[in-house]
N, C-alpha and C positions, 0 to 999 in steps of 0.2 A: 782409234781402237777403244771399244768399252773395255773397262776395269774389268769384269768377270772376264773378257776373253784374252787381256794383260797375263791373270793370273790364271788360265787355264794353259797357257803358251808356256809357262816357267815350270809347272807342274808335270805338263807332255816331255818337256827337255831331259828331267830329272832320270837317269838310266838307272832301271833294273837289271842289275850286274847278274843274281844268283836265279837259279831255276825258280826254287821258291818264289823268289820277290815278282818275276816276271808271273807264277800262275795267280799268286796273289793281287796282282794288278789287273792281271785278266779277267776275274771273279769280281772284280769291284767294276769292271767297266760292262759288265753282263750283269748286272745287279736290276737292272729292271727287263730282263731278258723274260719272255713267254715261250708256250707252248707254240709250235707251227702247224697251221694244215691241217687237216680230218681231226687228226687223231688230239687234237687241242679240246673239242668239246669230248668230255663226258671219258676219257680216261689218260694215262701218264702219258708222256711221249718224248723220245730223246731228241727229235727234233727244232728247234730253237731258233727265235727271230726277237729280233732289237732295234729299235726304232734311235737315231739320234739327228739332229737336229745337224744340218747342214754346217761345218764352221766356219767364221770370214778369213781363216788363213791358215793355212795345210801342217802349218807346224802343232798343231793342237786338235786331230782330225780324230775325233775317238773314233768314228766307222774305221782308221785305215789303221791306226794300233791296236784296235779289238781282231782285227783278219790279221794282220802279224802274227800278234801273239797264239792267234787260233792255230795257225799252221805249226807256230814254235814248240807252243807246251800242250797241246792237244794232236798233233799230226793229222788234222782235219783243213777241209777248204771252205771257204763262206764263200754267199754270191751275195753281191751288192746290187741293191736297184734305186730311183730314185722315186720318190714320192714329193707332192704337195699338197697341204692342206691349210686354209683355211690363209693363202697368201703367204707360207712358211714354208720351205723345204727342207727334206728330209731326208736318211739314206736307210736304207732298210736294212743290216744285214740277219742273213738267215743260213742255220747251218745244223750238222746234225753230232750230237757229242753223250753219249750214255754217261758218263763222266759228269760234264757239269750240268745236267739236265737234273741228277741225281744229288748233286751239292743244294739248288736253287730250292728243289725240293723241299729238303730237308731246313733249309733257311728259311721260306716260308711257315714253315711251322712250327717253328722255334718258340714262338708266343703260344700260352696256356688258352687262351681265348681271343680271336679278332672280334672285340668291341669295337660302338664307337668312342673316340676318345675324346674327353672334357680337350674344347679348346685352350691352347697356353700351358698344358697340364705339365708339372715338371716330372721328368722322367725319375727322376732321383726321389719322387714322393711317394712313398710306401702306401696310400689310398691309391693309388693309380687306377686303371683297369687293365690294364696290362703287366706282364711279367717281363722283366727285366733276364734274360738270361747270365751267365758267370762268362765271363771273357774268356777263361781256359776253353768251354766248350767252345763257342765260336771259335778261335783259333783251331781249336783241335780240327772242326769241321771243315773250317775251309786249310789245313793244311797251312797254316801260318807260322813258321818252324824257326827261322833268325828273327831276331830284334827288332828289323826293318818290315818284316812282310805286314806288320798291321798298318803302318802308315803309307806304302805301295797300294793295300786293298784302296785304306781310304782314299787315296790319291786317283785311284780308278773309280771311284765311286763318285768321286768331285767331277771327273771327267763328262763323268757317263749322265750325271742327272744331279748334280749342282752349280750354283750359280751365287755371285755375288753382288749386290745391290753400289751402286755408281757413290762411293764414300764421301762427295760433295753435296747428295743430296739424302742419305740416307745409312746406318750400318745393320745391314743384314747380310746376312749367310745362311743358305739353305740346302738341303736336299729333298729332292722329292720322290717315295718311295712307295711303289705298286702296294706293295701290302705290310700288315701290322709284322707278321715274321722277320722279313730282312731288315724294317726301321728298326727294331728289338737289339737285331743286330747291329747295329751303327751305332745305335744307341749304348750298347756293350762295350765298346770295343773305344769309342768316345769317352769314357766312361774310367775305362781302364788306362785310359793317355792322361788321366787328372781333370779334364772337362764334362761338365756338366748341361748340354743343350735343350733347348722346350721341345715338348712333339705335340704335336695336333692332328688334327685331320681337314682333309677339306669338308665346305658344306654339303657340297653334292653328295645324293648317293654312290658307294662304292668310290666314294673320292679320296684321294692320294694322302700318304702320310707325311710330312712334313717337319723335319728335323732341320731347328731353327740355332743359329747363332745372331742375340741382337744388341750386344754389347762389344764396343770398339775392342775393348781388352780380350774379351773370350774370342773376337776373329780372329786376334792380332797371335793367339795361341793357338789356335787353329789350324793358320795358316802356316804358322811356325813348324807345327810338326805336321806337315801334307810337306815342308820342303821350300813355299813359296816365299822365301826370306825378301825379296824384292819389294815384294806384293806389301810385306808386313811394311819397309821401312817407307814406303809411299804410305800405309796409313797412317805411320809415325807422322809424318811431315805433313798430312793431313790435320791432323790431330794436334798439330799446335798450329796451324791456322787458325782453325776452328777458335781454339781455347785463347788463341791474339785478338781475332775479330770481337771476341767473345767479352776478352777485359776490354777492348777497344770501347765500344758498344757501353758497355759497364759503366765505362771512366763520362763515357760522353753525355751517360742517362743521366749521371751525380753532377756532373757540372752545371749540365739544362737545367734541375731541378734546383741547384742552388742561386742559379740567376733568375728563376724565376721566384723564389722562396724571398730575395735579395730585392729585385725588381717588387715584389707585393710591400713587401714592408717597406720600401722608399715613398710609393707612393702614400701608402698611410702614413707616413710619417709628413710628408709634404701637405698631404690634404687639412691634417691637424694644424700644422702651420699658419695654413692659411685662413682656415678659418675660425683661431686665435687672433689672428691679424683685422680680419673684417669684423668682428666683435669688441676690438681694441682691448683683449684681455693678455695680450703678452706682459703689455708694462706691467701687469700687476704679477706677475711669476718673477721667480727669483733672477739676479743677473748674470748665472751663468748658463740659465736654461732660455734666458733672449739671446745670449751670447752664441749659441746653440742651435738657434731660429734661426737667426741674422745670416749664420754662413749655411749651412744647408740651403735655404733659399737663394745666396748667392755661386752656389757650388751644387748643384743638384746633380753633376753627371759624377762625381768624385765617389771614390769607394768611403768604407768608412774607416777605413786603416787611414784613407787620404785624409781624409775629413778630423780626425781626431787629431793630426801631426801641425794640422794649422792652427788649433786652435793654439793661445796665451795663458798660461803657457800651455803645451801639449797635452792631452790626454789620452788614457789610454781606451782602444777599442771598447772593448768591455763598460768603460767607465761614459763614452760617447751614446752607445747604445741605452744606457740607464737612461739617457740625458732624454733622449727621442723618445724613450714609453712615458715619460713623464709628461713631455707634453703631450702626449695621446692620451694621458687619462687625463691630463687637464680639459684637453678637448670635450672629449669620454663627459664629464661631470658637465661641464658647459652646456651639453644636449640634452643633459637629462631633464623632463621637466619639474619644476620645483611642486614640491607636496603644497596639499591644498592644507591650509591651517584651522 
């Protein structure tokens, strides 16, 4: 089962005990709900259709909690049909509610102007091109009256037209939202729970708004208060895999790179050796820098912790390695050619 549909399964679970929380969850799952039939082009209509994507298991079914709750807190009936498109199926429902025909309305137009919006633009920056509504309004409008009804809407609104990206290959959280008015809204009410998410738009014309979570921490709060505590602590445990493989990785690049840092300087150190040796200018260096030659050449797979402890008497690393630059600048001088006089 995909991650998005893990956490849309614990979020359907979650029960809307009070009137409120249940219309409130209902208005978040009709959040991308249209006008139906004639009366859709060219004036208002209380009739209403919503499109949701087929689920892969019945526990997480928004078409069949949106007609629930239709019948509970609207006393209206929906008619479900089934659609495909483009190799995806779909459920249609469609129903008729002066009520929330009249809420959708009003949430559409929430925003001072539908521009379009800079991609990545954060909602929280005062250049925007959009207006930010006050939370109290939103609430007011949709009737969000206990404590809980704002995380119930968004909980419907996760259902209805959000999705989360698969945490082993990516952290995203989004929702995708027909018009600039009701993201306004998300964006409000996101806002007002201490979370701050990007909004964009898509490239297409008339393309969808997009209210993004792309930081592990801001999902992981996100999801927290939609309910999906589950969801959060598999990102936890995510999340230090990641940050294991990650010092894994780390420790393994510091090591490579010190054998190979180790492995360069050995061989320069060796190649000077020898070709002090083939020049017969050893004898002429001091005797504890042949001293120095002699086992290097006789010990060449030895560290130089190793290399220093044999030598008579011992010396230490540090004082080993002076030993080795020495004859590489011995070497060093050896190759230079002599000035013309």
């Amino acid at each position: 089962m995909k991650f998005s549909t893990q956490v849309k399964a614990e979020c359907a679970a979650i029960p809307a005990k009070s009137p409120c929380c249940r219309k409130a969850l209902l208005f978040g799952l009709l959040l991308r709900a249209e006008p139906a039939g004639e009366d859709a082009v060219g004036r208002d209509t209380d009739r209403l259709t919503v499109t949701y994507p087929v689920s892969q298991t019945a526990d997480c079914d928004p078409a069949t909690m949106a007609t629930t709750l239709i019948r509970q807190v609207l006393g209206r009936e929906a008619v479900l049909t089934r659609e495909t498109r483009g190799g995806h199926r779909y459920t249609r429902l469609t129903f008729s509610s002066r009520q929330a025909a009249a809420v959708l309305r009003r949430l559409s137009a929430l925003s001072g102007r539908d521009t379009c919006l800079e991609k990545e633009k954060s909602p929280a920056d005062k250049g925007g091109v959009c207006q930010i509504p006050a939370a109290d309004a939103v609430r007011e409008l949709l009737s969000l009256h206990c404590p809980d009804c704002a995380s119930h809407f968004l909980r419907g609104a996760f259902l209805a037209c959000g999705t989360v990206s698969d945490p082993d290959k990516a952290f995203h959280m989004e929702f995708r939202i027909p018009d600039v008015g009701r993201a306004v809204c998300l964006l409000s009410l996101w806002e007002a729970a201490g979370l701050t998410p990007s909004l964009s738009r898509g490239d297409a014309v008339g393309g969808e708004y997009r209210i993004c979570f792309k930081r592990i921490q801001s999902m992981q709060d996100a999801l927290t208060y939609l309910g999906a505590v589950q969801a959060v602590f598999d990102l936890i445990n995510i999340q230090i895999i990641h940050e294991t493989r990650g010092n894994e990785s780390r420790a393994t690049n510091w090591e490579a790179a010190n054998i190979r840092r180790s492995v360069g300087a050995g061989e320069r150190h060796m190649n000077a050796i020898r070709h002090l040796e083939a020049r017969e200018l050893l004898l002429s260096l001091p005797a504890e820098l042949q001293e120095t030659a002699r086992l290097r050449m006789l010990h060449p797979e030895m560290s130089l912790s190793e290399l220093a402890a044999i030598h008579d008497p011992p010396i230490t690393k540090s004082g080993l390695n002076h030993r080795l630059e020495k004859l590489v600048a011995a070497w060093e001088r050896a190759e230079k050619p002599s000035p013309l006089t």
